[in-house]
DSSP file (Angstrom, degrees, kcal/mol; ACC not computed):
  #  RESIDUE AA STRUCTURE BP1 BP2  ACC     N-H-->O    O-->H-N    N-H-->O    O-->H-N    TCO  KAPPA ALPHA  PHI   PSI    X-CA   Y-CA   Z-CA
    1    1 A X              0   0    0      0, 0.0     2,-0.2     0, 0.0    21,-0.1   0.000 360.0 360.0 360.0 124.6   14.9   -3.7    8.8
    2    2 A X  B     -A   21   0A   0     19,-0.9    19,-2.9    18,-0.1     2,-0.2  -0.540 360.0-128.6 -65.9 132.8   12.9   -0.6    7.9
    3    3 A X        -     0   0    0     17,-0.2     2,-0.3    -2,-0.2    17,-0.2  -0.705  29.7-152.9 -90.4 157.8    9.2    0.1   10.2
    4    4 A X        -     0   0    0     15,-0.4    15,-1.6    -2,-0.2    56,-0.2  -0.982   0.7-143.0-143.0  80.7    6.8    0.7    7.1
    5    5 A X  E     -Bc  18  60B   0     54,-1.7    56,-0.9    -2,-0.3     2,-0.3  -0.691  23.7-168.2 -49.6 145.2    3.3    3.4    8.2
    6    6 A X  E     -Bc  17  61B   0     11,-0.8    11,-1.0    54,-0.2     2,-0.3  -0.885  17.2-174.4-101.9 109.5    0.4    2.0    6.2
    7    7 A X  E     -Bc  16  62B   0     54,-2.4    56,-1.6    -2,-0.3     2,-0.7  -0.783   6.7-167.7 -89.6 139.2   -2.7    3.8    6.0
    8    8 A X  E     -Bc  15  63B   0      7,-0.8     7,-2.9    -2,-0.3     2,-0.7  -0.929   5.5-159.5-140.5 122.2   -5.4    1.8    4.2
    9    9 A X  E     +Bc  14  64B   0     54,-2.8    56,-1.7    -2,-0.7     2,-0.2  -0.964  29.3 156.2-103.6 111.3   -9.0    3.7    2.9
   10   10 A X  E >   -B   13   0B   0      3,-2.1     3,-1.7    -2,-0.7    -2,-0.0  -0.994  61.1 -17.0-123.1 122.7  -11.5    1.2    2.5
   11   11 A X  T 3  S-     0   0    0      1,-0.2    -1,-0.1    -2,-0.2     3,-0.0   0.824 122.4 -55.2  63.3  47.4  -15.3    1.5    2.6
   12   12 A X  T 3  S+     0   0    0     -3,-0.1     2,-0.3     1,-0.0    -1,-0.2   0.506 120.4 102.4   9.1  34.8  -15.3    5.0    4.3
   13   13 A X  E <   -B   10   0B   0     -3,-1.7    -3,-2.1     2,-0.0     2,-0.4  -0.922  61.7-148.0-130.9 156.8  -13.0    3.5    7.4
   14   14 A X  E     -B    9   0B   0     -2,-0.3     2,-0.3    -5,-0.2    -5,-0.2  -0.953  16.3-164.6-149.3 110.3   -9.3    4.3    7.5
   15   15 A X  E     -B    8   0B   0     -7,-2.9    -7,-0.8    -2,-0.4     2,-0.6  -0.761   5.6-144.7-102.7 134.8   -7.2    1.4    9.1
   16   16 A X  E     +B    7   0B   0     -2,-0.3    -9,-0.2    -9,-0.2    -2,-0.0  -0.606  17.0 176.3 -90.5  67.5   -3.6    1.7   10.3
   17   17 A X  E     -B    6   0B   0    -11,-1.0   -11,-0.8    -2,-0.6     2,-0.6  -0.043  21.6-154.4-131.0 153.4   -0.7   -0.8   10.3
   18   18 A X  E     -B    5   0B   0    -13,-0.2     2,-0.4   -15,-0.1   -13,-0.2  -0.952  29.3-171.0-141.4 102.1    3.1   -0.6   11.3
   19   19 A X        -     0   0    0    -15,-1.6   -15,-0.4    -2,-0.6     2,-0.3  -0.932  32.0-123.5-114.0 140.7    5.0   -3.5    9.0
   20   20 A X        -     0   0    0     -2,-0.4     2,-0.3   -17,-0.2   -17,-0.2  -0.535  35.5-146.8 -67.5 106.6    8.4   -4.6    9.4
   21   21 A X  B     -A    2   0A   0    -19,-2.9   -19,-0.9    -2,-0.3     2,-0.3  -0.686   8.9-155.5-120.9 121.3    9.6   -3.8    5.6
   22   22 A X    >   -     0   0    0     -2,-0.3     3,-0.6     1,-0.2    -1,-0.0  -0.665  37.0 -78.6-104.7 151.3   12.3   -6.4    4.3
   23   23 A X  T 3  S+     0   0    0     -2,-0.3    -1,-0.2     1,-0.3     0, 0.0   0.070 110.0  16.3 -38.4 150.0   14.8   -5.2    1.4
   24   24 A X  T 3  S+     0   0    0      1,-0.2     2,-0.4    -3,-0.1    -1,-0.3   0.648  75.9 160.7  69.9  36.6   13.6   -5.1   -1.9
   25   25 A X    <   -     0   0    0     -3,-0.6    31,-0.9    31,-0.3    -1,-0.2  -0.756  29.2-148.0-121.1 109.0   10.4   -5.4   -1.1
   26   26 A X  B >>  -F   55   0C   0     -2,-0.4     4,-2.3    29,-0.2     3,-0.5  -0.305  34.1-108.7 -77.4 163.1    7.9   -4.0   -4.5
   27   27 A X  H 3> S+     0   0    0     27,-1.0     4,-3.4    24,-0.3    26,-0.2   0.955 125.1  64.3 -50.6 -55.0    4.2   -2.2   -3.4
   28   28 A X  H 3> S+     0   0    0     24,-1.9     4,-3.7     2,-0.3     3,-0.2   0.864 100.3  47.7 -42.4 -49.7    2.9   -5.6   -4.9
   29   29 A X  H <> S+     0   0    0     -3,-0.5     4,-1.1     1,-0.3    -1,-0.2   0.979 106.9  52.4 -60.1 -63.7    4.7   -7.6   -1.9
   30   30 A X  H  X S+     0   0    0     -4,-2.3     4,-1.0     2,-0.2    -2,-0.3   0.554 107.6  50.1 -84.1 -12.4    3.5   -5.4    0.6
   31   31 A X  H  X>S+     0   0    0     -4,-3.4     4,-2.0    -3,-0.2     5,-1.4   0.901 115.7  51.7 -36.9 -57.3   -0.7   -6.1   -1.0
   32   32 A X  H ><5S+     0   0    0     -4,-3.7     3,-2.1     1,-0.2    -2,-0.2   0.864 113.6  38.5 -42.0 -73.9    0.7  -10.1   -0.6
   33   33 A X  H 3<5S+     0   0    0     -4,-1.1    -1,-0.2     1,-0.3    -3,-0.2   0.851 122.9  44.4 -68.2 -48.3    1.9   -9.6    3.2
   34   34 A X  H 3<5S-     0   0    0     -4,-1.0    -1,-0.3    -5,-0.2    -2,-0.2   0.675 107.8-132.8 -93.7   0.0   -1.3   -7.4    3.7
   35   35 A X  T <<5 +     0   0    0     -3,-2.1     2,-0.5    -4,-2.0    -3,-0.2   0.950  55.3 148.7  72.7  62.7   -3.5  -10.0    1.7
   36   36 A X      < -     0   0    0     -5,-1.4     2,-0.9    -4,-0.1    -1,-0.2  -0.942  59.8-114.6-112.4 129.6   -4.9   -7.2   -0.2
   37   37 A X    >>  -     0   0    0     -2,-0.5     3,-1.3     1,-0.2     4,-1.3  -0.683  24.8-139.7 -89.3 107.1   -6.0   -8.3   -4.4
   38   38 A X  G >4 S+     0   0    0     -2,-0.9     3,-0.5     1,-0.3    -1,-0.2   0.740  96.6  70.0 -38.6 -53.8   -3.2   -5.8   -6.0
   39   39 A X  G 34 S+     0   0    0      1,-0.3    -1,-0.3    -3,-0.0    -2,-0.1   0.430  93.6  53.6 -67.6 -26.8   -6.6   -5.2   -8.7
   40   40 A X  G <4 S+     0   0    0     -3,-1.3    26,-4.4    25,-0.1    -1,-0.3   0.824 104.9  43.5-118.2 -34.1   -8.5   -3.4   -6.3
   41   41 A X  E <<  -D   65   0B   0     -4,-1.3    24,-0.3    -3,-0.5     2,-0.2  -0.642  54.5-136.7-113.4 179.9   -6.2   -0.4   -4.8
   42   42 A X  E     -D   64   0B   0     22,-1.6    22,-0.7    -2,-0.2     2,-0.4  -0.712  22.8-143.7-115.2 142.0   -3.5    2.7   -5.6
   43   43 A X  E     -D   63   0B   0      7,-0.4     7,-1.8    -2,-0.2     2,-0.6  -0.999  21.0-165.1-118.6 149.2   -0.7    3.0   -3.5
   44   44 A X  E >   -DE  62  49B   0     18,-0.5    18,-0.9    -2,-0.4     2,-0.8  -0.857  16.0-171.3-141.0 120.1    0.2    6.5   -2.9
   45   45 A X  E >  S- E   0  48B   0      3,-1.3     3,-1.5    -2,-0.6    16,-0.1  -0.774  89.4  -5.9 -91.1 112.0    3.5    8.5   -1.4
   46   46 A X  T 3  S-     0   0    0     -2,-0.8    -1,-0.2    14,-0.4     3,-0.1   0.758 130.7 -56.7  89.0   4.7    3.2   11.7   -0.8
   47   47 A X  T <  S+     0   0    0     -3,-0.5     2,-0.5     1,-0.2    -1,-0.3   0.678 115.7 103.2  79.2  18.2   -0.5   12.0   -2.5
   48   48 A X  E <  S-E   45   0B   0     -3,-1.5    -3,-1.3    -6,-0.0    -1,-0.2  -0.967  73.8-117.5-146.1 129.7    0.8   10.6   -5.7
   49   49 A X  E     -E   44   0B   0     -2,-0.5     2,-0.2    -5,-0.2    -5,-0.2   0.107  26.0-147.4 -48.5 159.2    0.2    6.8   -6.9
   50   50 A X        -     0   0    0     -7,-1.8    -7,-0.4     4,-0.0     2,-0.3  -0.769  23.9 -99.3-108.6 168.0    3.1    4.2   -7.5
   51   51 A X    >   -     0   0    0     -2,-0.2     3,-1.2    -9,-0.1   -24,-0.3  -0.878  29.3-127.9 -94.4 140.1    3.6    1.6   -9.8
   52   52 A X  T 3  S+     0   0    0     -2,-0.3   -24,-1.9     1,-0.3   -25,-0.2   0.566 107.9  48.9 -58.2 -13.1    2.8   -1.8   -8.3
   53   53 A X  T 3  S+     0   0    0    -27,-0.2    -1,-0.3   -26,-0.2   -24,-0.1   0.783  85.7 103.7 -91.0 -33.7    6.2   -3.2   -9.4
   54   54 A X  S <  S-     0   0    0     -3,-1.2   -27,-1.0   -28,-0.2   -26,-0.2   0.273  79.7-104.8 -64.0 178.7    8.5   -0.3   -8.0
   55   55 A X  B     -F   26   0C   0    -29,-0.2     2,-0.5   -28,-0.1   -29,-0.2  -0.508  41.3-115.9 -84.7 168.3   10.5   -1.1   -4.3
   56   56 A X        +     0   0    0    -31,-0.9   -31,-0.3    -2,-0.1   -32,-0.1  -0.960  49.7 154.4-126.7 137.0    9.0    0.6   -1.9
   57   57 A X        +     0   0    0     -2,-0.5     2,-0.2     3,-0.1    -1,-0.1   0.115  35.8  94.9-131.8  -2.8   10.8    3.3   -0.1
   58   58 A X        -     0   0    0      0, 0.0     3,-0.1     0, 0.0   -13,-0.0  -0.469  69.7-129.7-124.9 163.6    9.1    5.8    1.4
   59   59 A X  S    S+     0   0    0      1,-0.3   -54,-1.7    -2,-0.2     2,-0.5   0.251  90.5  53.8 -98.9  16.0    8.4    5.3    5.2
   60   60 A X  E     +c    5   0B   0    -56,-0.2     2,-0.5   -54,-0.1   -14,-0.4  -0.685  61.5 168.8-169.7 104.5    4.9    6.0    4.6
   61   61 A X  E     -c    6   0B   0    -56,-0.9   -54,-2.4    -2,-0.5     2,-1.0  -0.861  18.8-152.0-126.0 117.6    2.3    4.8    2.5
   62   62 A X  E     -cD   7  44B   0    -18,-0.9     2,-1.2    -2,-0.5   -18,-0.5  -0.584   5.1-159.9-106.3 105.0   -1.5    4.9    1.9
   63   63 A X  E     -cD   8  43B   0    -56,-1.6   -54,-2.8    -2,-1.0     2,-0.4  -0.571  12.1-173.4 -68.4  94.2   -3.5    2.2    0.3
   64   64 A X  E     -cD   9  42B   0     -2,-1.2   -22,-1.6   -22,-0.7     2,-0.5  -0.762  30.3-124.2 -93.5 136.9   -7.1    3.7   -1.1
   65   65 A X  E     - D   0  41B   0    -56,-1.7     2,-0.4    -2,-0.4   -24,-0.3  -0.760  23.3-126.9 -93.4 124.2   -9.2    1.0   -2.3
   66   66 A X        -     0   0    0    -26,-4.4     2,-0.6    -2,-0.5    -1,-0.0  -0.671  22.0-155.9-101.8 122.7  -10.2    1.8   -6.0
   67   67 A X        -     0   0    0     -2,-0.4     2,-0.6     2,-0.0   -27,-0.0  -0.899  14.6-176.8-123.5 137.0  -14.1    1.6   -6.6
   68   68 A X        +     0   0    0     -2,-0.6     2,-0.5   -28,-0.0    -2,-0.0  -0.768  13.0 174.8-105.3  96.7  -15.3    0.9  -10.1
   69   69 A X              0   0    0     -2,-0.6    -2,-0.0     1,-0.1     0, 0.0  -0.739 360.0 360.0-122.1 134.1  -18.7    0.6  -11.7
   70   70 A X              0   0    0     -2,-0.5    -1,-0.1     0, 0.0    -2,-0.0   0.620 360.0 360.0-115.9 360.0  -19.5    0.1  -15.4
């Protein structure tokens, strides 16, 4: 089992998490485990978004919280 950095920007606060990352495991899984609504953020390696479906692979990810108004 791979350790997983997660940075998460929400709300001008930036929280930090170290999750135990199990194979085959999509960006989408890791919102579920972090009970984050998939709707509402980007994940981004490396400064550049992912698609929510892809595995995730990188040891080090940051979750920005997407805010919308119409």
């Amino acid at each position: 089992m791979t350790v997983l950095n997660v940075r998460i920007r929400a709300d001008g606060r930036v929280s930090e998490r170290r999750i135990d990352l199990a194979r085959d495991l999509t960006y989408e899984g890791l919102f579920e485990i972090l009970n984050i609504n998939p709707e509402t953020v980007v994940a981004l390696v490396e400064g550049h978004p992912v698609p929510n479906d892809e595995q995730v692979k990188a040891d080090d990810v940051e979750i920005v919280r997407i805010v919308s108004s119409g």
